[in-house]
N, CA, C and O atoms as CSV, one atom per row, in Angstrom:
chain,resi,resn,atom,element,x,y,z
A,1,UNK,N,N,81.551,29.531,-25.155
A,1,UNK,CA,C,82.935,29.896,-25.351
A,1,UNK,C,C,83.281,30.988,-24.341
A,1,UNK,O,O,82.620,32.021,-24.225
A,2,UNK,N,N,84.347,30.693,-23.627
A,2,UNK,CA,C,84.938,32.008,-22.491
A,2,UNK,C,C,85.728,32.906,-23.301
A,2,UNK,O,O,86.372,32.183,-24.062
A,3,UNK,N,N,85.955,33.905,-23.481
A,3,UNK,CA,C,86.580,35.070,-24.001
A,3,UNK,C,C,87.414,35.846,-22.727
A,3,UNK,O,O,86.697,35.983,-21.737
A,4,UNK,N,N,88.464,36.248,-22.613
A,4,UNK,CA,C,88.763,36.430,-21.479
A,4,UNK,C,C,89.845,37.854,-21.749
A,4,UNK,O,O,90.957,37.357,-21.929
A,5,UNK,N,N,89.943,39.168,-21.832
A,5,UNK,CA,C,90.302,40.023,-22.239
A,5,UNK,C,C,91.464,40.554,-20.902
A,5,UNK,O,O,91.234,41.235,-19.902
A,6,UNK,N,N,93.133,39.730,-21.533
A,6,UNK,CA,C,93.841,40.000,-20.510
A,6,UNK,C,C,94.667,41.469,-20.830
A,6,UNK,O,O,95.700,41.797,-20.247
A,7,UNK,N,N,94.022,42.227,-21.819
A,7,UNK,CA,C,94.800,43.665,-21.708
A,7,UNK,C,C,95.517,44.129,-20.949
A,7,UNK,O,O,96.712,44.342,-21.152
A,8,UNK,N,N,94.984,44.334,-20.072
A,8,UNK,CA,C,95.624,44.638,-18.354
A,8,UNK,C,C,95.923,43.858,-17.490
A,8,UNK,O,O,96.207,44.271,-16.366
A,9,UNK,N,N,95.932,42.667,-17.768
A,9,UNK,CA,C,96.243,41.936,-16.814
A,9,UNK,C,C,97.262,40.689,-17.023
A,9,UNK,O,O,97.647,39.955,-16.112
A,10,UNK,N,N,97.639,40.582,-18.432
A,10,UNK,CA,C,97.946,39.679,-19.335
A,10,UNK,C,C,99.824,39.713,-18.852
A,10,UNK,O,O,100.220,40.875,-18.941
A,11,UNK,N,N,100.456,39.171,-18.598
A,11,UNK,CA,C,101.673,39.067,-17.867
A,11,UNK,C,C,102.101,40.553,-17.087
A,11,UNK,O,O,103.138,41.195,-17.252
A,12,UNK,N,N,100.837,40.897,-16.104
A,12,UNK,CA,C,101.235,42.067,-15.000
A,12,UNK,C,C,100.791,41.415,-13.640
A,12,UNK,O,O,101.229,41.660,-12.516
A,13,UNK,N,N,99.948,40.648,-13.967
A,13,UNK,CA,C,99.586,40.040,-12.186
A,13,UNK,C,C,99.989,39.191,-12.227
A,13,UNK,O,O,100.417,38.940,-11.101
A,14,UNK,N,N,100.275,38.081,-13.172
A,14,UNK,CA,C,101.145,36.422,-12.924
A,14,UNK,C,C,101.232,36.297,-14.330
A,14,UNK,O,O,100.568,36.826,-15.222
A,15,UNK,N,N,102.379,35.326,-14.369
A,15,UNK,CA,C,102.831,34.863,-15.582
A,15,UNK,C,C,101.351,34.108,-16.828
A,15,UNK,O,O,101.407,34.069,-18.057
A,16,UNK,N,N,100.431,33.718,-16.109
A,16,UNK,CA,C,99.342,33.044,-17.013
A,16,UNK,C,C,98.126,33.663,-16.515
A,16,UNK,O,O,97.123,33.045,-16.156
A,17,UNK,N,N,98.379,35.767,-16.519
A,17,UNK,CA,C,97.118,35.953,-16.249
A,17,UNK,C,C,96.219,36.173,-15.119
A,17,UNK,O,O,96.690,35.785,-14.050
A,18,UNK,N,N,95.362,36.554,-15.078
A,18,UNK,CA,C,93.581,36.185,-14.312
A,18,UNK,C,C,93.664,34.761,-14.339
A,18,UNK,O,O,93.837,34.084,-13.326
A,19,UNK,N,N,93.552,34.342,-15.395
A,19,UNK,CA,C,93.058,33.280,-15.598
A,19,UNK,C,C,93.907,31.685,-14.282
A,19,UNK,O,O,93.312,30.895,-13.549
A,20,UNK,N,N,95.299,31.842,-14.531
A,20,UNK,CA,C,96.254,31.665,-13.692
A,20,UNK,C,C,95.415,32.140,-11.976
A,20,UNK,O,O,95.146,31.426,-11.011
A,21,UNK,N,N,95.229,33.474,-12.187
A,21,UNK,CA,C,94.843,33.622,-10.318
A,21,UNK,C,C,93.679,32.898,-9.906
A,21,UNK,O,O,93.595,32.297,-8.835
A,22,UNK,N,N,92.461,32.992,-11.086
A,22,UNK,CA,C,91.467,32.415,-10.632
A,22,UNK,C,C,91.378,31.081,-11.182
A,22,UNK,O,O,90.289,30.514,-11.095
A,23,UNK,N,N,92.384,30.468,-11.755
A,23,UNK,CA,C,92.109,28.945,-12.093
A,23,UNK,C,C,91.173,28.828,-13.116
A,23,UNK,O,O,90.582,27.748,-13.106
A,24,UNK,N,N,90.782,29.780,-14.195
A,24,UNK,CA,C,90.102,29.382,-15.032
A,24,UNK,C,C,90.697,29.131,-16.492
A,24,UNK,O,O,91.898,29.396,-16.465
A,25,UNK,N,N,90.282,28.713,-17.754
A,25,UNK,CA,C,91.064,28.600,-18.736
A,25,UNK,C,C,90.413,29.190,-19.989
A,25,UNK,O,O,89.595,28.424,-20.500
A,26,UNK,N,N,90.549,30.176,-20.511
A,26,UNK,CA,C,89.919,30.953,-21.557
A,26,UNK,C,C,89.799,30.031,-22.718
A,26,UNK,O,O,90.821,29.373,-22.912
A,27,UNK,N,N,88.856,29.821,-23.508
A,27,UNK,CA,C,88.673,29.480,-24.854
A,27,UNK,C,C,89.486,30.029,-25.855
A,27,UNK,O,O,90.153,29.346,-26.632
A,28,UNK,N,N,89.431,31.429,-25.845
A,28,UNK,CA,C,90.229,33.052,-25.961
A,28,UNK,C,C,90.218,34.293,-25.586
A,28,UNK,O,O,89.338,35.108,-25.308
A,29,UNK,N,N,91.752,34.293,-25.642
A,29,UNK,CA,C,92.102,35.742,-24.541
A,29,UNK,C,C,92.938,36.606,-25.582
A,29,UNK,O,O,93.398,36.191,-26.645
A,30,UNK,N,N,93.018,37.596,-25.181
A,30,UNK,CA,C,93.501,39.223,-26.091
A,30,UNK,C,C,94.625,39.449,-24.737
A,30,UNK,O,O,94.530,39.146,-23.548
A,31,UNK,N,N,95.601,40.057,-25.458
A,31,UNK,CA,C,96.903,40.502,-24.929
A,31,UNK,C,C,97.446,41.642,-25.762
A,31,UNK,O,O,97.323,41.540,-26.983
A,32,UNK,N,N,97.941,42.547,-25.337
A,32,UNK,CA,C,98.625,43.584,-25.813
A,32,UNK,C,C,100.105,43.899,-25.249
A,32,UNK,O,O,100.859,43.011,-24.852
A,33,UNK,N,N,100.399,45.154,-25.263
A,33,UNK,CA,C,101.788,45.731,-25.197
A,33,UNK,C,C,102.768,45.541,-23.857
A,33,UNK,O,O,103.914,45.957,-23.695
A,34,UNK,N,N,101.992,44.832,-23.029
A,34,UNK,CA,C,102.602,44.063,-21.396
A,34,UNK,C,C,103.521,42.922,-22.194
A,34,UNK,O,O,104.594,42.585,-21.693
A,35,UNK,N,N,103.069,42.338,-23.451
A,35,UNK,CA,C,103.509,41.550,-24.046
A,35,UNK,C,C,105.041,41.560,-24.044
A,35,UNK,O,O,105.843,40.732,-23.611
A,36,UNK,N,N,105.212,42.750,-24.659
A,36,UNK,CA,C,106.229,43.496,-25.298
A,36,UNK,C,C,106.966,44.322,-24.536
A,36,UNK,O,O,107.902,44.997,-24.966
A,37,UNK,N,N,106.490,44.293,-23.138
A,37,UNK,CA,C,107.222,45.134,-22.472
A,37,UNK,C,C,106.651,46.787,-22.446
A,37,UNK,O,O,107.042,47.585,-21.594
A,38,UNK,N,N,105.742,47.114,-23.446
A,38,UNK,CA,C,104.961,48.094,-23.807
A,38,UNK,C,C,105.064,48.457,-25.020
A,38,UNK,O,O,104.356,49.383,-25.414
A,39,UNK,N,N,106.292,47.583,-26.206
A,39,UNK,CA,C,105.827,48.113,-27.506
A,39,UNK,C,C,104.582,47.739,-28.114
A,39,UNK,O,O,103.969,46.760,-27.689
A,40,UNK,N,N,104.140,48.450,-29.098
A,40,UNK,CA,C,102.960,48.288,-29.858
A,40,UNK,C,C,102.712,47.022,-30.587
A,40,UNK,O,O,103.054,46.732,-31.734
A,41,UNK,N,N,101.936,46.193,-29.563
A,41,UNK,CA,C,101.821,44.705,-30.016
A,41,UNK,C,C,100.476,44.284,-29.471
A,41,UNK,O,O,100.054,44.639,-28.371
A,42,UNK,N,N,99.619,43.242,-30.600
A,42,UNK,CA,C,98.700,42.900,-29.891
A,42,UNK,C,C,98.667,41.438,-30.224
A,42,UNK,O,O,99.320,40.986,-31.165
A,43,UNK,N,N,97.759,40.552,-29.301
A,43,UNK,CA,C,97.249,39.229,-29.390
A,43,UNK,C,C,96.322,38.495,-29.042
A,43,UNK,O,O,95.697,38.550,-27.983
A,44,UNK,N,N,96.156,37.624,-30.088
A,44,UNK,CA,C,94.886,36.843,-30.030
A,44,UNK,C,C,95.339,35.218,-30.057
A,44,UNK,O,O,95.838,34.479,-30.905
A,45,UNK,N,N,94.927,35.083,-28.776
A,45,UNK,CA,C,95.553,33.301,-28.429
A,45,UNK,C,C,94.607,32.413,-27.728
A,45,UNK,O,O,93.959,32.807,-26.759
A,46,UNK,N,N,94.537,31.441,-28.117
A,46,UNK,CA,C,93.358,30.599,-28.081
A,46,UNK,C,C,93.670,29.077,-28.211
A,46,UNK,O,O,94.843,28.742,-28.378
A,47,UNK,N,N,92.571,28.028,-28.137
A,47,UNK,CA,C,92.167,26.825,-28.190
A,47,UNK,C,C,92.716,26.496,-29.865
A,47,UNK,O,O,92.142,27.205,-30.693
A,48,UNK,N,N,93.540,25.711,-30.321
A,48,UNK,CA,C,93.982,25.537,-31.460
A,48,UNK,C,C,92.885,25.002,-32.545
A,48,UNK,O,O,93.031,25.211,-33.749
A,49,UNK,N,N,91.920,24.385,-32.074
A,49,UNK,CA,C,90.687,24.312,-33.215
A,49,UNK,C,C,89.741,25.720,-32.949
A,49,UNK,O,O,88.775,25.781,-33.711
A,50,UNK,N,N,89.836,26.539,-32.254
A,50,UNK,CA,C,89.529,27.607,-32.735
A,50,UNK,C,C,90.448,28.551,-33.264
A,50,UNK,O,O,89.747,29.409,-33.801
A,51,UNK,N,N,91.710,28.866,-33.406
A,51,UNK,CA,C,92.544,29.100,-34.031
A,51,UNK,C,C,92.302,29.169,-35.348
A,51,UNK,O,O,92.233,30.123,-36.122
A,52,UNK,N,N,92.145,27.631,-35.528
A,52,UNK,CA,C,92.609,26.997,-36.950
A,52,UNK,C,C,91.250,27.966,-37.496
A,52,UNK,O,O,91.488,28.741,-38.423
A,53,UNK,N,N,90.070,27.932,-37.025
A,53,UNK,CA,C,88.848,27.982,-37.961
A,53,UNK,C,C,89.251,30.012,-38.059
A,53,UNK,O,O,89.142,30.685,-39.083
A,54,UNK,N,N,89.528,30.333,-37.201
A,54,UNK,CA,C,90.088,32.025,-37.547
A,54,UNK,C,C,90.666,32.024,-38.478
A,54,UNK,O,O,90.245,32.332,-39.593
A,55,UNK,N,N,91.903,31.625,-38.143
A,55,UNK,CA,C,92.932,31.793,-39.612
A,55,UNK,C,C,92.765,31.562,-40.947
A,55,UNK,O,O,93.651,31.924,-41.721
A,56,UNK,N,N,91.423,30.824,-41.495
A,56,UNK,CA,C,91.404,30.535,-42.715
A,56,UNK,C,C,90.611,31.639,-43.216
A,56,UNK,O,O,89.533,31.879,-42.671
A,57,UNK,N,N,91.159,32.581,-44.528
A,57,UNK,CA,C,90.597,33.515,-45.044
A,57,UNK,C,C,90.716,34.796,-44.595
A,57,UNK,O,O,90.307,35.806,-45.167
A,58,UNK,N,N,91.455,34.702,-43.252
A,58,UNK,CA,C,91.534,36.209,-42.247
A,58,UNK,C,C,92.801,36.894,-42.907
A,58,UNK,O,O,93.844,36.455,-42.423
A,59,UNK,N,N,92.956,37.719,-43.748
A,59,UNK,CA,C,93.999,38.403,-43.792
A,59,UNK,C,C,94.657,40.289,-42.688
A,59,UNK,O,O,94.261,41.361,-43.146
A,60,UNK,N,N,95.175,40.289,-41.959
A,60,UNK,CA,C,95.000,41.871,-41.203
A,60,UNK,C,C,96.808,42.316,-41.153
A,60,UNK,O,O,97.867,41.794,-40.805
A,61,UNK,N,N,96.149,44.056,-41.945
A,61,UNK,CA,C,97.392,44.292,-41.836
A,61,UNK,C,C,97.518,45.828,-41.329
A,61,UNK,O,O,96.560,46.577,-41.520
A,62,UNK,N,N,98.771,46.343,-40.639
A,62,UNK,CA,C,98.307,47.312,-40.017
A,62,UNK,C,C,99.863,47.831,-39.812
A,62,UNK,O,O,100.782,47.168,-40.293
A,63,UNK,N,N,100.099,48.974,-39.121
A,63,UNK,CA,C,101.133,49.530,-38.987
A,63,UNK,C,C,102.348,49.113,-38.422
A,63,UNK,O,O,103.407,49.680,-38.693
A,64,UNK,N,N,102.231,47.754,-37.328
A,64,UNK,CA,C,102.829,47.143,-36.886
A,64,UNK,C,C,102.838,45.911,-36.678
A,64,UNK,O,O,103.232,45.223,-35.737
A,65,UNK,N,N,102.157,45.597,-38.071
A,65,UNK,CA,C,101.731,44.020,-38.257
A,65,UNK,C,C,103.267,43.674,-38.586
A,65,UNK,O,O,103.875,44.129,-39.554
A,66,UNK,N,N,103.760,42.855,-37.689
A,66,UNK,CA,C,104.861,41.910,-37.774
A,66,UNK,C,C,106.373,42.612,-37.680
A,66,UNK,O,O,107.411,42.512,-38.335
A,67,UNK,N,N,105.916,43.421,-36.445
A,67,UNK,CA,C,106.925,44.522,-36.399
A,67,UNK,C,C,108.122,43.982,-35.622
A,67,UNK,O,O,108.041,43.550,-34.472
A,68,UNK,N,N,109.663,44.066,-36.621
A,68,UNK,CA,C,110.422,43.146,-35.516
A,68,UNK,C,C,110.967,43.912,-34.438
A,68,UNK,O,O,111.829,43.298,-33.808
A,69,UNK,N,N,110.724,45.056,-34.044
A,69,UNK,CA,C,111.183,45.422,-33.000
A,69,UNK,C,C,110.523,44.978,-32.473
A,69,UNK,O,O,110.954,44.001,-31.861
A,70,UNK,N,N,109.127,45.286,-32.300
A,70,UNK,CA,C,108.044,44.919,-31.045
A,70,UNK,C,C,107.739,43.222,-31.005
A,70,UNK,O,O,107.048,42.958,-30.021
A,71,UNK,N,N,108.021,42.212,-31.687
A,71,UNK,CA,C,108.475,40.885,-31.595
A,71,UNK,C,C,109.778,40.182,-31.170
A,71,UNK,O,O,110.004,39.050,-30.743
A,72,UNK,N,N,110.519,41.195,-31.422
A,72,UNK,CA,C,111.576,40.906,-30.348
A,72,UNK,C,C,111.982,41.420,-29.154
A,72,UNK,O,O,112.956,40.983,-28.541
A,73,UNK,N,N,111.123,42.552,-28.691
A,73,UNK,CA,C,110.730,43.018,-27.442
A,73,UNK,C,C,109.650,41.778,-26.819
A,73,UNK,O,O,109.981,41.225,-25.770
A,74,UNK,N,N,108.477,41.412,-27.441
A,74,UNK,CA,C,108.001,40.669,-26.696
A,74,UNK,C,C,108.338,39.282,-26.207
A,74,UNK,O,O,107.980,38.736,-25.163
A,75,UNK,N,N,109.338,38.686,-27.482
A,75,UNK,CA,C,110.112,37.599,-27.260
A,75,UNK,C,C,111.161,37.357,-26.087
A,75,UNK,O,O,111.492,36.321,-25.511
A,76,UNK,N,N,111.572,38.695,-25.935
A,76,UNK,CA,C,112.407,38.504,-24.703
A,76,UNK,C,C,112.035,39.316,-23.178
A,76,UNK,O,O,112.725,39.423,-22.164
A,77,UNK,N,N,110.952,39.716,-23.421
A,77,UNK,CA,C,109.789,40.486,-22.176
A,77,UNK,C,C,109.576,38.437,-21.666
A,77,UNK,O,O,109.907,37.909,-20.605
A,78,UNK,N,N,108.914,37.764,-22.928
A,78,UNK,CA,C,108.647,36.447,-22.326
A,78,UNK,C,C,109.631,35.533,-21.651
A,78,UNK,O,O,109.591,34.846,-20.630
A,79,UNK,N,N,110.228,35.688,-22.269
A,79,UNK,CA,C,111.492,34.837,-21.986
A,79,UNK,C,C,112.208,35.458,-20.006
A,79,UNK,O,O,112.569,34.734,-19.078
A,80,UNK,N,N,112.151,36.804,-20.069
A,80,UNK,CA,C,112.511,37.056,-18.566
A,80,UNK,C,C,111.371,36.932,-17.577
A,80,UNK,O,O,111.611,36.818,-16.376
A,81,UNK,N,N,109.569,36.960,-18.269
A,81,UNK,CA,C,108.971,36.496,-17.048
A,81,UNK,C,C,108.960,35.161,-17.165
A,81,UNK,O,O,108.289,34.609,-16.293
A,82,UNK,N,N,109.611,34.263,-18.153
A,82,UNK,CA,C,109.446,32.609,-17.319
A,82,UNK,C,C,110.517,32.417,-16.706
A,82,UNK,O,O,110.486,31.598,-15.787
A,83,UNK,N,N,112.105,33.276,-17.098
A,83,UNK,CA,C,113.150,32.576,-16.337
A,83,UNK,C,C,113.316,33.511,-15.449
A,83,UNK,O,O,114.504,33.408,-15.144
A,84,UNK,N,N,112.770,34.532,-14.722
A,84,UNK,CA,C,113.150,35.182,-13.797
A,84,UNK,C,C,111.832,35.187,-12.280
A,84,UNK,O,O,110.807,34.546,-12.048
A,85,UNK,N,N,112.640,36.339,-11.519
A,85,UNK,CA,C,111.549,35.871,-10.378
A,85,UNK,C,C,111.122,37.742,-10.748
A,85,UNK,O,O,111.078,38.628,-9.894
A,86,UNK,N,N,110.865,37.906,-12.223
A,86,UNK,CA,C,110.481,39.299,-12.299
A,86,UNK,C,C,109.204,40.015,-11.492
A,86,UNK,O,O,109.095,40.903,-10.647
A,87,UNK,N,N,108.401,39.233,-12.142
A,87,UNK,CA,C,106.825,39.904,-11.358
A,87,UNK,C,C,106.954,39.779,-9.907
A,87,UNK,O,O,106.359,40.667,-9.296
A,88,UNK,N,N,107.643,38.818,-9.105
A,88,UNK,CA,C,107.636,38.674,-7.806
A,88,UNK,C,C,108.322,40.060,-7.485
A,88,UNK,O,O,107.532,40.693,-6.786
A,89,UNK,N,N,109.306,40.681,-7.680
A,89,UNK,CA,C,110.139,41.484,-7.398
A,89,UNK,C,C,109.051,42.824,-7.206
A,89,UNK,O,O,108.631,43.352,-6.176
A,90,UNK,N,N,108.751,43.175,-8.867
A,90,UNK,CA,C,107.307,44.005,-9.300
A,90,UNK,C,C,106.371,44.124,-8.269
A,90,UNK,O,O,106.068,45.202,-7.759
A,91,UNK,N,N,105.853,42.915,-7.916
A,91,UNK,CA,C,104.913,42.824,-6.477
A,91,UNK,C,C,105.673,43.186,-5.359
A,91,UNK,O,O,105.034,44.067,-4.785
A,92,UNK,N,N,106.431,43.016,-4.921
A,92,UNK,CA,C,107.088,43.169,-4.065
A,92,UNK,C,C,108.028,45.120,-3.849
A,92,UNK,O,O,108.196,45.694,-2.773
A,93,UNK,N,N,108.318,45.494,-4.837
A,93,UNK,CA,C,108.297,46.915,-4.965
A,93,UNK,C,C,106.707,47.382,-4.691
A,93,UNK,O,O,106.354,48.020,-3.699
A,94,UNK,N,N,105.991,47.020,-5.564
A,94,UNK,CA,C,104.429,47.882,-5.053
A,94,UNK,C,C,104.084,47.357,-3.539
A,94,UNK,O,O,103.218,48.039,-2.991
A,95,UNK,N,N,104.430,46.633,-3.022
A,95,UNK,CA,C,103.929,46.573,-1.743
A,95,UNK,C,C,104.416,47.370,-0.885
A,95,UNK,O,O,103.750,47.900,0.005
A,96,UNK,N,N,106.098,47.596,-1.142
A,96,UNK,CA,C,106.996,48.726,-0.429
A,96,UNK,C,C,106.673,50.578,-0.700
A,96,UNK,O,O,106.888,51.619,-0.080
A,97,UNK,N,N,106.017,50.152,-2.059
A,97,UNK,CA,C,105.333,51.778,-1.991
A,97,UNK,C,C,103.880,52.204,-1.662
A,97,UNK,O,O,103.421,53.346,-1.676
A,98,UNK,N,N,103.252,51.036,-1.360
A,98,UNK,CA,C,101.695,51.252,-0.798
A,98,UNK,C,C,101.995,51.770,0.681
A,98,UNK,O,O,101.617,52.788,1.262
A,99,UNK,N,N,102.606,50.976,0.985
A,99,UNK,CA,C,102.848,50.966,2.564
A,99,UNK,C,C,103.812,52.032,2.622
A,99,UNK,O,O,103.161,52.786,3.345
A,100,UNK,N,N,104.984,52.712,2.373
A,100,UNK,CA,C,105.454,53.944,2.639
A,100,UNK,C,C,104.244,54.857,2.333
A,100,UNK,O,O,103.655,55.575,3.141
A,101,UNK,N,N,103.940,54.670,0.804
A,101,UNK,CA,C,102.440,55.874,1.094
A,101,UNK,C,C,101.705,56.628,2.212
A,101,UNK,O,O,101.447,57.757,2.628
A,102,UNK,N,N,101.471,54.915,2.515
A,102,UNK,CA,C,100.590,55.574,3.729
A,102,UNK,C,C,101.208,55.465,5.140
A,102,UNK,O,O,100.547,55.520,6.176
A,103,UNK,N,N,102.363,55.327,5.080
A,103,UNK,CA,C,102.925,56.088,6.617
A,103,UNK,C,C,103.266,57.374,6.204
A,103,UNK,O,O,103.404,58.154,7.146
A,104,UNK,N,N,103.458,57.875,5.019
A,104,UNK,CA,C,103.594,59.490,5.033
A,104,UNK,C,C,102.710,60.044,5.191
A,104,UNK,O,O,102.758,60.935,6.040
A,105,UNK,N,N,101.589,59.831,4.539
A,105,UNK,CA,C,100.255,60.092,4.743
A,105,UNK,C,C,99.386,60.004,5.648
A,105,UNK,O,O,98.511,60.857,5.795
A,106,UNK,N,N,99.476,59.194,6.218
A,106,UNK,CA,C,99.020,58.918,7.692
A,106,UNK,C,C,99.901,59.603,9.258
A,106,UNK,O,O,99.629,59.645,10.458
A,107,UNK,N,N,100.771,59.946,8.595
A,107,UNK,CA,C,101.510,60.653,9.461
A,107,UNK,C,C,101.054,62.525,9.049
A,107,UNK,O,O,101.281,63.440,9.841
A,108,UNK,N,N,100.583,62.666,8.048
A,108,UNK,CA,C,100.085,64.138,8.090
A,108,UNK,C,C,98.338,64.133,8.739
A,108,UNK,O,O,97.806,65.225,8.936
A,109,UNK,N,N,97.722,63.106,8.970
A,109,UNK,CA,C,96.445,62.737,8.946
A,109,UNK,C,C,95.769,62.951,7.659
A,109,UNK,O,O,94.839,63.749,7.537
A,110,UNK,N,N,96.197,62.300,6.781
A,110,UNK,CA,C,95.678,61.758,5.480
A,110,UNK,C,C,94.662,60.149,5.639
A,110,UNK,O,O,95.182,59.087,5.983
A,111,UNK,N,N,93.617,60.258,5.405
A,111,UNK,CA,C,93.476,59.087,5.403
A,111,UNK,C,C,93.929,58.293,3.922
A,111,UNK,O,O,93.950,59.020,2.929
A,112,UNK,N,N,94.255,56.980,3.755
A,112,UNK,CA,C,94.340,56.376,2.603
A,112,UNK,C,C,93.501,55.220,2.299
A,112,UNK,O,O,93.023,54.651,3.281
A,113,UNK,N,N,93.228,54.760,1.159
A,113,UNK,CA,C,93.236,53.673,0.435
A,113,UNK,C,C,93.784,52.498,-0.592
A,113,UNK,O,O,93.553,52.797,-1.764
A,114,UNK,N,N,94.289,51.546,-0.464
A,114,UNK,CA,C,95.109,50.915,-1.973
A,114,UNK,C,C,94.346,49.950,-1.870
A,114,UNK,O,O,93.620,49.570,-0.951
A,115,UNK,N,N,94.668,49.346,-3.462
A,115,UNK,CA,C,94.432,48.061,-3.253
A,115,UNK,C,C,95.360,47.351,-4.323
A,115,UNK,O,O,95.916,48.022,-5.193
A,116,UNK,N,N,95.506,46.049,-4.243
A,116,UNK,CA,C,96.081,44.837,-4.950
A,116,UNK,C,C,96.236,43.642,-4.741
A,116,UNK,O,O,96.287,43.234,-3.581
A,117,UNK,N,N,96.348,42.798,-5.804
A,117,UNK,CA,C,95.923,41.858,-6.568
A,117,UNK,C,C,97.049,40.910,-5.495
A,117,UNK,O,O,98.181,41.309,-5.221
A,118,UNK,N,N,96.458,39.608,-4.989
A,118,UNK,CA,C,97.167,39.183,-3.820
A,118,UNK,C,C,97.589,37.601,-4.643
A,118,UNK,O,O,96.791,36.670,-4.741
A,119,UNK,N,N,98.814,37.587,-5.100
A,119,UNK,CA,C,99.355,36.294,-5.447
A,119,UNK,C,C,99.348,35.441,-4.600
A,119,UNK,O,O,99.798,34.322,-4.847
């Protein structure tokens, strides 16, 4: 079984993930508050016969179990990265501030380093 823990990475580098960049397909993956735009939300999404065998008997409840702000933050966080060209934009701002970085910096004789995730 692949387990694939998109915390950080889970709609911030592409719409479907690591998994999306490197072409692989998780069994199950964990997602949090990128979800939501950053409210307090987490998830567990998976292969539907493993699903099914979780859900029976699992009860969890917690401070923001089924919180409708943070479900309707994430509902419409989703909804603008499938109908928009959001993350492209996102990428496209961080590329404009890596690179000013380091012409300021390189212009004091700073040396620099960046790095990122190349769609």
């Amino acid at each position: 079984m692949l387990i694939i823990d998109e915390v950080k990475t889970g709609f911030r580098v592409a719409r479907g993930g690591v998994q999306e960049l490197y072409g692989v397909k998780a069994d199950l993956c964990t997602f949090a508050k990128a979800v939501a735009n950053g409210y307090p939300i987490s998830v567990l999404a998976g292969r539907e016969d493993i699903m099914r065998k979780i859900g029976k008997g699992v009860a969890h409840g917690g401070t923001y179990t089924a919180h409708s702000v943070s479900l309707a933050a994430a509902e419409k966080t989703l909804d603008i990265l499938e109908n928009t060209d959001a993350l492209d934009r996102i990428a496209q701002y961080g590329t404009r501030l890596r690179h000013g970085m380091r012409a300021i910096l390189s212009a004091r004789g700073i040396l620099t380093a960046s790095s990122a995730i190349r769609r």
